[in-house]
C-alpha positions, -999 to 999 in steps of 0.1 A, spaced: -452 717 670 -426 698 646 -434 669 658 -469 673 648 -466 689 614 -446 655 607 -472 632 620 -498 650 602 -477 646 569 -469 612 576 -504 607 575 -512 627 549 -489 608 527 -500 570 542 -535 581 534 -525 594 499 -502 559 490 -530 538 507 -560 562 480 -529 553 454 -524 521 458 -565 520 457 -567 539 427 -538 514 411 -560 484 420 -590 497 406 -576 505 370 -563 471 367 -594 450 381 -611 433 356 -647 430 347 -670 412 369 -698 407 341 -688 394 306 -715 396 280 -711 367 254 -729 367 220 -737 334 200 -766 329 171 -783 300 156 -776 263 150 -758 232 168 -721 250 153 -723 270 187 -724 241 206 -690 249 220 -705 280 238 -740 262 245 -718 235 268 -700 265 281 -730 281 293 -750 249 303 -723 239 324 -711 272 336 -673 263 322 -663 302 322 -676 309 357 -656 277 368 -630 286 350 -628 321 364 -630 315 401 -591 293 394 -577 324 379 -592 341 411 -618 362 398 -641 349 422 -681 346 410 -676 358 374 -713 368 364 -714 354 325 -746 372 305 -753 348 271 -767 369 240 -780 359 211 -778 374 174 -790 364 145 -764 382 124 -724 392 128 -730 423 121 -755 433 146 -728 415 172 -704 437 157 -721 467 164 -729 456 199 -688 452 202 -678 485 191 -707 503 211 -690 489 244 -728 463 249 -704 428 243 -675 417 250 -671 384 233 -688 381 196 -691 346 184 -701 343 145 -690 334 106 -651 340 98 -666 366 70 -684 391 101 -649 384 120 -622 397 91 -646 424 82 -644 437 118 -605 430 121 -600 454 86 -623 483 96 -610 484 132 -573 487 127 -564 519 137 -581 520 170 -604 493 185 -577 466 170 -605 434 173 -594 401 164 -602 364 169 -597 348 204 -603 314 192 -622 292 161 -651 266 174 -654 247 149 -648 240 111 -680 228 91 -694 228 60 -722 247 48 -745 239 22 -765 260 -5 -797 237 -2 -827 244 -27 -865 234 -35 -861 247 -72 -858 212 -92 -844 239 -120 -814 246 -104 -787 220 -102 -757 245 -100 -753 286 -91 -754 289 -129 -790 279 -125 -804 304 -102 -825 337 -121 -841 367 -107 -872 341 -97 -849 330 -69 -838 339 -36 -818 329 -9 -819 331 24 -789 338 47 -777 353 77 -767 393 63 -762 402 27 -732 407 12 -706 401 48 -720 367 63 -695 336 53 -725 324 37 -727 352 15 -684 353 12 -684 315 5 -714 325 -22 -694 355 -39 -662 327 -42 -686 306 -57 -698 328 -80 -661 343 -90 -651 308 -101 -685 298 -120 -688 332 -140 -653 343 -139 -632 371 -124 -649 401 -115 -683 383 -114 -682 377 -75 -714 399 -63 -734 382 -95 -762 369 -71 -761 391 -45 -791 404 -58 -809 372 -51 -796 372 -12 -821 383 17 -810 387 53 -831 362 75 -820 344 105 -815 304 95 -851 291 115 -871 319 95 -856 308 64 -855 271 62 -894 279 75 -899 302 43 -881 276 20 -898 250 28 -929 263 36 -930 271 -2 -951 301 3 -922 327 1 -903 337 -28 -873 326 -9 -864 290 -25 -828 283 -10 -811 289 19 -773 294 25 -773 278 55 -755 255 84 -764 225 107 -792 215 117 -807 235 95 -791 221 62 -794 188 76 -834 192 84 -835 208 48 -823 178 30 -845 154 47 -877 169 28 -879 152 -8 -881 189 -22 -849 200 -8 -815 192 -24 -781 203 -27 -765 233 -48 -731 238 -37 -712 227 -5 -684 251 11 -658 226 12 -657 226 -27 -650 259 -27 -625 263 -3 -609 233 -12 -613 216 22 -622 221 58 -625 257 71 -633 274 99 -669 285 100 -674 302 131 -653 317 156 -650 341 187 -637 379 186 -630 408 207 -613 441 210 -577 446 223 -586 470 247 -610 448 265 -586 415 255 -556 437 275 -580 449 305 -587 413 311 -557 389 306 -573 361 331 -611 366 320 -597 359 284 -571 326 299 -604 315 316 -626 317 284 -601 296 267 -597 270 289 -635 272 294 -637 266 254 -613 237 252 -632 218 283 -664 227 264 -642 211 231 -631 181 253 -669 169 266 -684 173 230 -655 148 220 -658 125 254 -702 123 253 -719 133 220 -746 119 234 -743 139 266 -732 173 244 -765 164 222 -790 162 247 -779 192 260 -776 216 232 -812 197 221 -832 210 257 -810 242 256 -823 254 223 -857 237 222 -848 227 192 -872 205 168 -842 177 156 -843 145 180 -807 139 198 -803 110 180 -800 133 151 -782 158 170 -758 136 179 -753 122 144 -739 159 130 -718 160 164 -698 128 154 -698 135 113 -665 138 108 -669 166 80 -679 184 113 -645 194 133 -647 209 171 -616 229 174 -601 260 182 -574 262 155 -583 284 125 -586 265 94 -588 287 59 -590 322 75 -562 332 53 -580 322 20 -613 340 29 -592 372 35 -573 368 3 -609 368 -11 -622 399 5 -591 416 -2 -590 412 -43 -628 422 -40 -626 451 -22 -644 444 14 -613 444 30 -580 465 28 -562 456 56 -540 428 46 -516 398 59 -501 370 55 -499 354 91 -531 343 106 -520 354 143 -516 385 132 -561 379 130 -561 361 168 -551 371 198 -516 355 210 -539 328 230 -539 302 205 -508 314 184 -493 279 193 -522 260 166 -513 245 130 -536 278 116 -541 287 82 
C-alpha cells in the first residue's frame, strides 16, 4: 500500500514538473507572427528589401525560431502606427523621428517604447507651386501645406523649427494653421494638380524629387538647413515589453536591417528595381536609383540628430520627458553607433 501511495506521488509530481516545465516554456516562447508597419516613399527602402527578400524570416530561422511568419503594414501617418502599437495590433512601427520621441515621452511610465534602429538620414524639402513664396516668411492664410499629421510628423517638427528661427522664439506653431494631414501621393497629386488649395507639400523622396521636376514646383526650405546637417528621418520603434518577450525576434530584425542596409549599398540598381515593382511606383529606376546613390541620402542604422529634435519638442512643450543620451531613446541593440 506504501509502495503505491509513493508511485502515485512520484507521478503526480513528474506529471506536475513535466506541466511546469511546459508552463515555463510557454511564457518565454516568442511570437511566431510579427506585424511590421512602414508608410510612403523610397526612405523605407530598408524595410521594402527586408520584405522583398524575406531577410527577417531568414534571419529568424538562424536564431532558431523556425518559419517566422512576417505580416507588412502600411500607414500613412506615425500616429496611426502608434495607436496600432499601444493597442497590442503592431509590433514594429517604422516612421519620422518626430511620431517616434512623441511616443517615447507619453509612454514612460508603462509601455517604455523606444527606437530599435534609424534607416536612414535624408533631407526633406518644403517644395511649393506659389511663385510668391520664396521663404516661410512668404506663406499667408491663401496657403497650405500638405504633410503627413499636423502638428507631430517630423515634417511638421522640422516646420515649427523653421518657423521658431524665422519669426523668433515663441513663434514655432505660426503656420500650423496652414498644415493639412494627407498622405505624400495624395498631396503631391493635390499640389500639383493645382485644383486644391493645398499649394506645398512638406514632403520626402520620391515625392520631393518628382515635385521639382515640374517647372511650377520649387524649393522653400530644405531640413538640412535647419538642423544644421544630416539627420535621421525615419526610424523603427517598439515597446519594451514586446522588445523583452522577444530578445532573438528583435537580434533577427537587426541583422535583417543591416543585410537589407548592405544590398542597397552593394546593387542600387538591384535595390531600385525592387523597391520600383514593389511599390508600383510611377518614377523610372533610373531615377530611383539616382536618390539611392545621392549622397545627401544616408542608409544607416545610427541615429543622427535625435537629440536636437527632442531638445525642440521639449522647450515647446510636446514633450516632457527629457535626456541627454540618445540610448536612453533606442533599445541597447545599436548602443555601440556614433548617435546623436
Amino acid at each position: 500500500m506504501l509502495k503505491s501511495v509513493v508511485k502515485t506521488m512520484a507521478a503526480i509530481g513528474l506529471v506536475a514538473g513535466l506541466t511546469s516545465a511546459g508552463f515555463a516554456s510557454g511564457a518565454h516562447a516568442e511570437v511566431n507572427t510579427v506585424r511590421i508597419a512602414k508608410q510612403y516613399g523610397v526612405s523605407y527602402l530598408p524595410l521594402t528589401m527586408m520584405e522583398e527578400q524575406h531577410l527577417l524570416e531568414k534571419h529568424a530561422k538562424a536564431e532558431g525560431l523556425g518559419d517566422l511568419k512576417v505580416e507588412w503594414l502600411r500607414f500613412s501617418s506615425g500616429s496611426g502606427m502608434n495607436e496600432a502599437l499601444l493597442s497590442g495590433n503592431l509590433d514594429f512601427a517604422g516612421g519620422g523621428v518626430g511620431p517616434m520621441l512623441t511616443i517615447w515621452g507619453k509612454t514612460q511610465n508603462n509601455y517604455k517604447v523606444k527606437g530599435v534602429a534609424a534607416i536612414n538620414s535624408m533631407p526633406l524639402y518644403l517644395v511649393t507651386t506659389n511663385p510668391n513664396v520664396k521663404t516661410i516668411k512668404d506663406f499667408t492664410e491663401k496657403d497650405k501645406i500638405g504633410l503627413p499629421a499636423v502638428k507631430v510628423s517630423i515634417q511638421a517638427i522640422t516646420l515649427q523649427m523653421a518657423a521658431e528661427k524665422a519669426f523668433g522664439v515663441g513663434q514655432s506653431h505660426k503656420l500650423d494653421a496652414l498644415t493639412v494631414s494627407m498622405s505624400h501621393p495624395d498631396a503631391m497629386t493635390a499640389m500639383l494638380g493645382g485644383h486644391s488649395e493645398v499649394d506645398a507639400h512638406f514632403g520626402s523622396p520620391p515625392y520631393q524629387n518628382l515635385e521639382l521636376k515640374d517647372p511650377k514646383a520649387h524649393l522653400v526650405l530644405n531640413s538640412y538647413d535647419v538642423l544644421g546637417g544630416p539627420h535621421t528621418f525615419n526610424s523603427v520603434w517598439a515597446t519594451t515589453k514586446f522588445a523583452e518577450s522577444n530578445p532573438k525576434v528583435m537580434k533577427a530584425f537587426l541583422g535583417a536591417l543591416d543585410e537589407a542596409m548592405a544590398n542597397i549599398k552593394a546593387d542600387p540598381a538591384k535595390a531600385a528595381a525592387i523597391w520600383v515593382k514593389a511599390e508600383n511606383s510611377k518614377i523610372s529606376v533610373a531615377d530611383a536609383e539616382k536618390i539611392i546613390r545621392d549622397p545627401v541620402n544616408e542608409w544607416t542604422t545610427t541615429p543622427k540628430k535625435v537629440l536636437s529634435y527632442l531638445d525642440y519638442m521639449n522647450r515647446a512643450g510636446l514633450i516632457t520627458a527629457k535626456t541627454k543620451d540618445w540610448k536612453d531613446i533606442y533599445f541597447p541593440g545599436i548602443h555601440s553607433a556614433n548617435g546623436s
